[in-house]
N, C-alpha and C positions, 0 to 999 in steps of 0.2 A: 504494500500500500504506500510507502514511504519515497521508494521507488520511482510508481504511478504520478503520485505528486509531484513529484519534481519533475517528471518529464511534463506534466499538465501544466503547471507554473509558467513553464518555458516555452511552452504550446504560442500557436499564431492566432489560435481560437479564442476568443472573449468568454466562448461561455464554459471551454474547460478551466479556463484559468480563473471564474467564478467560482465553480463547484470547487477545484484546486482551494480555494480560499475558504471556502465555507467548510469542507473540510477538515486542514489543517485547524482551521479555528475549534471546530469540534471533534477533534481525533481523538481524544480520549474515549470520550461518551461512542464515539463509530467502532469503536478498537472492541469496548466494552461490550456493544452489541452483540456484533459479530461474535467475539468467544462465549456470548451467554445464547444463544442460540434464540436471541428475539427478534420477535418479527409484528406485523403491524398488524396480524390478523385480528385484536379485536377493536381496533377502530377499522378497521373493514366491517366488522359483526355489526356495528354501530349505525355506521353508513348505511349497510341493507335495511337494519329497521326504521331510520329515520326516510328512506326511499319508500316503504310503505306505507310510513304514517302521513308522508306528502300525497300517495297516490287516495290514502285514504280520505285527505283532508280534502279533495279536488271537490269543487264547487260551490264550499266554505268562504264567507265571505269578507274574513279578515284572516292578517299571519296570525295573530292571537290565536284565533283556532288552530290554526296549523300547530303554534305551538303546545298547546294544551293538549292535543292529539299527540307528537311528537311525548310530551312529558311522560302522558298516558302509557302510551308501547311501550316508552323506554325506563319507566319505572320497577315493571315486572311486580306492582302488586299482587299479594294474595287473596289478601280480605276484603275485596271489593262486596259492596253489595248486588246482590243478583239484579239479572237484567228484568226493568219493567215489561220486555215482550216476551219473556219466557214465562211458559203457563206455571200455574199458581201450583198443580198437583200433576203430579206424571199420570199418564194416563195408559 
């Protein structure tokens, strides 16, 4: 990686010699990653349900909703009270 850098640094390209910078600025915390073996999958997880709760929020007529719907998903309550359309007695 150290290597990489410095050929990137030296690079004719603007945007390796960015990423180059950004980086070196954070090579510890990249170094870090890398040998802990993490990865971004749960703000990916995050993403899918906030892409639900948009698709669900569609025709809602403020963000407010969208976000209340967003909080909703992404709370993962238990103790919610039962749905007013679900019938009263199983039948």
């Amino acid at each position: 990686l150290r290597a990489w850098l410095s050929w990137a640094r030296r690079c004719r390209l603007e945007p390796f010699k960015k990423l180059a910078a950004t980086l070196k600025e954070r090579f510890d915390a990249v170094v870090r990653g890398m040998v802990d073996h993490r990865s971004n999958a749960f703000v990916e997880a995050m993403n899918g349900l906030l892409q639900q709760a948009k698709r669900a929020a569609r025709g809602f007529r403020t963000s407010q909703n969208f976000i209340a719907i967003a909080y909703l998903r992404m709370s993962k309550l238990k103790h919610l009270p039962a749905s007013p359309f679900a019938p009263a007695m199983p039948q």
